[in-house]
C-alpha positions, 0 to 999 in steps of 0.5 A: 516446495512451497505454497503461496497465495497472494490475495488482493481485493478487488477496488478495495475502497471504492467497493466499501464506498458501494458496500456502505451505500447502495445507493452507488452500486452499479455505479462508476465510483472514484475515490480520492482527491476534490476533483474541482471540476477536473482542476484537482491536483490529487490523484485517484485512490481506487476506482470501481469496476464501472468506472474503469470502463471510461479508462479511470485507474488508481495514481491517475491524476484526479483532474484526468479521472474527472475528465474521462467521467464527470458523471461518476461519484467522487468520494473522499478517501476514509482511511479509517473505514478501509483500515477497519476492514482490512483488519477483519479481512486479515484475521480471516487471513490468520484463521489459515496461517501465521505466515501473513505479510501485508503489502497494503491494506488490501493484499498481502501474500500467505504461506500455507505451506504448513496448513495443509494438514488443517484445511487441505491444499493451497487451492482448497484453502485460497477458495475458503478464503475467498468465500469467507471474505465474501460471506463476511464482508460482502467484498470480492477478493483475487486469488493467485496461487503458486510456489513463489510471491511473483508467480503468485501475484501475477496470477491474482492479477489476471483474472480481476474481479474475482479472480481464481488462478492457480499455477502448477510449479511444473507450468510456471514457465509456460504460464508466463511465457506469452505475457508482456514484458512489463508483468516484471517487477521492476521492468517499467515502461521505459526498461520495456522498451529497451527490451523491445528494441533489443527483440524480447517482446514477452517474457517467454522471450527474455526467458530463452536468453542466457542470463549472461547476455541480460547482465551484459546489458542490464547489470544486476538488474538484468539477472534480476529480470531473467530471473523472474522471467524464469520463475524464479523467486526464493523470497520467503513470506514475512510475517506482519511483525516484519513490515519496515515502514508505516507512512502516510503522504498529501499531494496539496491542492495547489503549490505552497510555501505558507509556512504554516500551512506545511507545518499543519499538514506535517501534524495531519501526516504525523497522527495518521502515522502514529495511528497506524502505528498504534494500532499495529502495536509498533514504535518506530525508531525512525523517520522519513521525511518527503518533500517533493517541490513544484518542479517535482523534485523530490528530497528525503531526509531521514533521521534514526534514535534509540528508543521507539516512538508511536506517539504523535506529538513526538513524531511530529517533532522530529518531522519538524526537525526534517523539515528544517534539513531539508533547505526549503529557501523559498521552494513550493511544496506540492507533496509532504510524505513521512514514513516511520521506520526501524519498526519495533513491536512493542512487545518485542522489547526487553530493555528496560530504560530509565525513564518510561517510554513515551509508548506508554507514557501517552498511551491511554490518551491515544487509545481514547482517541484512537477508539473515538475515530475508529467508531466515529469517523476521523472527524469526530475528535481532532486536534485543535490547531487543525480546527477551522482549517482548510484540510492538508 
């Protein structure tokens, strides 16, 4: 049997924003894209409590978020700043257990399973955990507790903000039983509702079905569902070392086919790839590149080599090379992704090549830069073809 947390923080960038200002604490706070008086075409990345009182969530469109709030302070993403503080949460993480697997910047799951000897149950240390956050951060966390990565997460969610939730392993159908259909991984709006119209409104009610009727209907998907429906979830946690893929996209603020333009947003997406990438000490053997065009079509080209890469300069070449797979003949671009895959520490690697790897051959240069930001903000040192830009 094992123990499993999921921590998630609570409106994670907006409470850095309030943390760092007092000036905005009790105050509705969106975090994201340029509202343009509720004419911007990003969406919104966090939003704090207060803000949710006028129905303001993340991925709502930003233009939407203005409209419901004008009065709210809208503040531009510092990925830098999130990303160092979601480093010091994570080691408070790994003073419990080597078992961390990120999800995002702002939770992951832990297995405790084997720390009970060091800090006693899984209870005793979520609440360690939460008050460490507290005391060192001064940022709220949620907490579920449970015997799989599902039921763990759902109860992290049911409490928000400062949510404590543990669920027994003898209770987990209980527990389960009278909330919606679309607590589900997997089960969107549109799969809720043809379960509701074939009679399961809860997922107390899929949980009673067989798992052959839900086959019948659904396929694999259907087994999946009345699984978790069920409780049941064998996952394992995998460690930090485990991600598959490290990414950074732009929704542009207005469609675009300017050549130029696109390129410079590639270069922008490829050194926030290759930061992260950096600094989780990985090189990438893959890319993804995402293009979404003005009528929301979406096209991904991806592309594998042999020896990783976390340089920049060297991403960008090959993104420039999905780029020109992808067939753009005139199309408007309203959304450039990339995705580093096939992740490899760079420790991890034993094989010595001919020529040095390009890890390590730019190294230095990077880590100067990545320090500089780190300290100063993005904005302190940037390549020179991003000068006197407008921002991707």
């Amino acid at each position: 049997m094992r123990s499993i947390l999921h921590v998630d923080m609570d409106a994670f960038y907006a409470s850095i924003e309030q943390q760092d200002n007092p000036a905005y604490r009790g105050k509705p706070v969106v975090v994201g894209a340029n509202p343009q008086h509720g004419k911007g075409r990003g969406v919104v990345s966090a939003a704090s409590y207060e803000a949710r009182t006028f129905g303001i969530h993340s991925a709502m469109p930003i233009g939407q978020a203005y409209r419901r709030c004008p009065s709210a302070i809208f503040l531009p993403v510092r990925m830098a700043r999130y990303e160092e503080v979601s480093k010091r949460i994570f080691e408070i993480f790994s003073r419990y257990t080597d078992l961390v697997e990120p999800l995002s910047l702002d939770e992951a799951f832990l297995d405790v399973t084997g720390s009970y000897a060091l800090f006693g149950s899984a209870e005793t240390i979520g609440r360690r955990i939460q008050a460490r956050i507290l005391k060192e951060e001064h940022l709220y966390a949620s907490v579920g507790v449970a015997t799989n990565k599902f039921v763990a997460k759902v109860a992290s969610d049911l409490e928000k903000p400062q949510g404590f939730v543990v669920v027994p392993h003898q209770k987990i159908r209980e527990f389960l039983r009278g909330l919606p259909l679309t607590r589900l991984w997997g089960v969107g709006p549109k799969t809720a509702r043809s379960l509701q119209h074939m009679g399961y409104q809860t997922i107390g009610d899929i949980a009673q079905q067989s798992q052959e009727a839900l086959r019948a209907c659904f396929g694999k998907r259907g087994v999946h569902v009345w699984q978790l429906a069920n409780g049941l979830d064998d996952r394992l946690v995998e460690s930090r070392s485990s991600a598959k893929s490290i990414g950074a996209e732009t929704t542009f603020s207005y469609d675009t086919d300017d050549g130029e333009r696109i390129r410079r947003t590639l270069l922008a997406l490829s050194e926030r790839v290759g930061e992260r990438l950096r600094a989780e000490q990985h090189g990438a053997r893959g890319l993804t590149l995402k293009f979404r065009n003005a009528a929301f079509d979406t096209i991904t080209r991806s592309q594998a080599w042999s020896e990783p890469i976390n340089q920049s300069g060297d991403i960008w070449r090959h993104a420039l090379t999905l780029l020109g797979r992808v067939g753009i003949g005139g199309q408007k671009v309203r959304l450039l992704g990339l995705s580093a895959t096939r992740l490899t520490p760079l420790e991890a690697q034993e094989q010595l090549t001919l020529f040095e790897s390009t890890c390590g051959q730019r190294g230095t240069l990077s880590q100067a830069v990545d320090t500089i930001r780190l300290r100063f903000g993005d904005e302190a040192i940037q390549l020179g073809s991003l000068l006197g830009k407008e921002k991707p």
